[in-house]
C-alpha positions as CSV (number, residue, x, y, z in Angstrom):
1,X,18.1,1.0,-22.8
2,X,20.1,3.8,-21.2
3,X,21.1,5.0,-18.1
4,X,20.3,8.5,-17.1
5,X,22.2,10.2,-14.6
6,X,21.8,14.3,-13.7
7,X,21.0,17.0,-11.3
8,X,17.6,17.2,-13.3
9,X,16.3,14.7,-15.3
10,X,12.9,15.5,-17.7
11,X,11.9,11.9,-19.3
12,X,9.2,12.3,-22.3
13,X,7.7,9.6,-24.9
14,X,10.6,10.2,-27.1
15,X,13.0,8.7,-24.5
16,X,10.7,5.8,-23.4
17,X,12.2,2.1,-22.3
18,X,14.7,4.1,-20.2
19,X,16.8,1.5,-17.8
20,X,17.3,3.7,-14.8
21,X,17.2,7.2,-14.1
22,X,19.4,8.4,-11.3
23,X,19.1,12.2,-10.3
24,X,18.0,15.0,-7.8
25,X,14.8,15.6,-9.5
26,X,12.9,13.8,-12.4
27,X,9.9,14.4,-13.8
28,X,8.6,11.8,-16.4
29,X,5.7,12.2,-18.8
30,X,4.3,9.8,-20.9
31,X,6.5,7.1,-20.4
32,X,7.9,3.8,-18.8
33,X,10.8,3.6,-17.0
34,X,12.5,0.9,-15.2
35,X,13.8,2.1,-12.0
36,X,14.2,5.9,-10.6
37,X,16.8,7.4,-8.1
38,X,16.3,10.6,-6.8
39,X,15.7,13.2,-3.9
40,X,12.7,14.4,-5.9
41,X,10.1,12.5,-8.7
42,X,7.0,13.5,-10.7
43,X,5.4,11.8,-12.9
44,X,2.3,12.0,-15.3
45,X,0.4,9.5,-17.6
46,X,3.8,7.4,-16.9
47,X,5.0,3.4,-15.8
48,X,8.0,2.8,-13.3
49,X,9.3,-0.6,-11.8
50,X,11.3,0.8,-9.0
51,X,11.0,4.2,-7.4
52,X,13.1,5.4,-4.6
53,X,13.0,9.0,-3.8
54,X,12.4,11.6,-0.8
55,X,9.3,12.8,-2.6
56,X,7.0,11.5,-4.8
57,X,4.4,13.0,-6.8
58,X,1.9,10.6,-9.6
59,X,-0.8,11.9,-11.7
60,X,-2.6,9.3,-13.4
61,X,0.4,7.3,-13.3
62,X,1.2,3.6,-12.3
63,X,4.1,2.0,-10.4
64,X,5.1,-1.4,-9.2
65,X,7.1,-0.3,-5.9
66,X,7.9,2.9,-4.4
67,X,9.8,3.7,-1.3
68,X,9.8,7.5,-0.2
69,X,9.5,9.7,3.2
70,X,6.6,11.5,1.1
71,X,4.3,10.2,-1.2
72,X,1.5,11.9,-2.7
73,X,-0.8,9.9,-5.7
74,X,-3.7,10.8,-7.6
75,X,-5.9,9.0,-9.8
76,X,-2.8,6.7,-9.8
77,X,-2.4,2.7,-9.4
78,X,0.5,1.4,-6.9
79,X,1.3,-2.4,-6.3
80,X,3.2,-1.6,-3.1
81,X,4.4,1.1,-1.6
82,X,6.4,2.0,1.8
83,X,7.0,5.3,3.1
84,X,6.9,8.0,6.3
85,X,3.7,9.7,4.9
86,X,1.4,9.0,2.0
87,X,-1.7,10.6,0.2
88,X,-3.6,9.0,-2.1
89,X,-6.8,10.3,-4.3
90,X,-9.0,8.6,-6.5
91,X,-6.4,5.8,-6.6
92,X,-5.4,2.1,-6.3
93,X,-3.1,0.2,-4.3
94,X,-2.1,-3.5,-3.1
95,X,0.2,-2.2,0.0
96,X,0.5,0.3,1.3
97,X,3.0,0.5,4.5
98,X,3.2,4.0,6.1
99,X,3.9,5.8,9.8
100,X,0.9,8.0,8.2
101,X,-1.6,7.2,5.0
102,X,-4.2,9.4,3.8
103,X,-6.7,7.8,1.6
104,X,-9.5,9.6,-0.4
105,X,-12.1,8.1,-3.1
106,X,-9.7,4.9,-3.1
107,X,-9.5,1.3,-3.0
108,X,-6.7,-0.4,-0.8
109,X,-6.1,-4.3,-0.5
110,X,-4.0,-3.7,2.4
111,X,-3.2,-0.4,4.3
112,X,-0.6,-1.0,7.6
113,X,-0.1,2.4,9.3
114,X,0.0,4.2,12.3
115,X,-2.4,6.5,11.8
116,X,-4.7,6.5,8.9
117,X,-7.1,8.9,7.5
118,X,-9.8,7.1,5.2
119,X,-12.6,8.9,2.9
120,X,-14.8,6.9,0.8
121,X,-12.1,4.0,0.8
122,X,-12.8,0.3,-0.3
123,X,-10.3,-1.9,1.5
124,X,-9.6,-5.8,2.6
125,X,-7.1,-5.4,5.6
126,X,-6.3,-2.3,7.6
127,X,-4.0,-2.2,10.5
128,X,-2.9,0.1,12.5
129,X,-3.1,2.0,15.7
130,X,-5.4,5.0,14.7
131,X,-8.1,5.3,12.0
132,X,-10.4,8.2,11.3
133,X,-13.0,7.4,8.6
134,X,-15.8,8.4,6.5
135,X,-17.8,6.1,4.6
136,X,-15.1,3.1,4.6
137,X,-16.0,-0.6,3.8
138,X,-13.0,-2.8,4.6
139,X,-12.8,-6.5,5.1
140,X,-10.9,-6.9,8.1
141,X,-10.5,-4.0,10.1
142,X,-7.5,-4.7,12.9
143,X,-6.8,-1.0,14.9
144,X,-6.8,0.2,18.7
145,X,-8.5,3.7,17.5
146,X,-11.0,3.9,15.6
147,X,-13.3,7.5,15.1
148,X,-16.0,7.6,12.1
149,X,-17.9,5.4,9.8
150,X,-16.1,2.3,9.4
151,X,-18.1,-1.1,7.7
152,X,-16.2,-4.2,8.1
153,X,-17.1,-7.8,8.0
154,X,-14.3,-9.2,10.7
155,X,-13.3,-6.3,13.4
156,X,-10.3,-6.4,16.0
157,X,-12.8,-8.1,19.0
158,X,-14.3,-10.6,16.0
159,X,-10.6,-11.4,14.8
160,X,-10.2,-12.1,18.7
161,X,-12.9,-14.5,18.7
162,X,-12.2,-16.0,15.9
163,X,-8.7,-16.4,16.6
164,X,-9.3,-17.9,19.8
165,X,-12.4,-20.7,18.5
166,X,-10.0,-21.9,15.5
167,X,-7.4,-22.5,17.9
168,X,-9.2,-23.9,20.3
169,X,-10.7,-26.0,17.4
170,X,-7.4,-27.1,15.7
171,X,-6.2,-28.1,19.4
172,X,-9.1,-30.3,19.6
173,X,-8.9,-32.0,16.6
174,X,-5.2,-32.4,16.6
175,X,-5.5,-34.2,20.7
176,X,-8.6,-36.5,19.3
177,X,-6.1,-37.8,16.2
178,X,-3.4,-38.1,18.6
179,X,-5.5,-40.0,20.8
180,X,-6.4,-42.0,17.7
181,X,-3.2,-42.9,16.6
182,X,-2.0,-44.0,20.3
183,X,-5.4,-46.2,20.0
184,X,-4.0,-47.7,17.0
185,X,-0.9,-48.6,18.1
């Protein structure tokens, strides 16, 4: 394991198990690399841990966590990312935690953002203050916009309700064993 450190870093197979890479632009191809440092990353048919860069760019590529201003994946898998803007094609993420996400032919297990723009998207939680959709199935769907075709099985009033009989339930419960107990005693 080595450490890399340049203005331009270009990672192939032959330099694979790499430690970290720190520069102002890497690309890696066909590889697996433990944690990146740069302004500028693009990868293809690659693994990294850790990314932290300005700019991201994955093709067919997989990553345990990235933080960036700009992220753009396709055909990709993330665990979790954070970052100012992020578009995602054909991909797959855990978390994703953005000011704005774009999501197309996807699958998200949780998308927080402030404004979201979802096409054809498969997701269990979404939050955040603006959604525009086409064809999205979510789970829980928690937003104070929303324009398009959303499917969800617990929406923001539902969560509401919800919210409100479980606490009203637990309250209950919790006075009637208290009551209990003081019987008791």
């Amino acid at each position: 394991m080595a450490e890399k450190d340049a203005a331009k870093a270009t990672v192939s197979e032959d330099a694979s198990a790499m430690a970290d890479i720190t520069s102002e632009a890497v690309k890696v191809s066909e590889t697996q690399v433990q944690k990146i440092i740069a302004e500028s990353v693009n990868m293809n048919s690659s693994f990294a841990s850790q990314i932290n860069a300005s700019e991201v760019q994955m093709n067919q590529s997989a990553a345990a966590e990235i933080k960036t201003q700009q992220g753009t994946l396709t055909a990709s898998a993330v665990l979790n990312v954070e970052a100012e803007t992020l578009d995602f094609s054909s991909s797959a993420i855990v978390v994703a935690q953005a000011e704005t996400v774009n999501l197309a032919d996807s699958q998200a297990a949780v998308v927080y953002a402030q404004n979201a723009e979802m096409n054809n998207v498969q997701s269990g939680l979404v939050v955040g203050r603006e959604l525009n959709a086409t064809t999205v199935r979510t789970g829980i769907l928690l937003a104070s916009r929303v324009n398009g075709e959303v499917e969800t099985v617990i929406d923001t009033p539902r969560a509401l309700i919800i919210g409100i009989t479980s606490g009203t339930l637990v309250g209950l419960i919790l006075f009637f064993l208290q009551a209990l107990a003081r019987r008791k005693s």
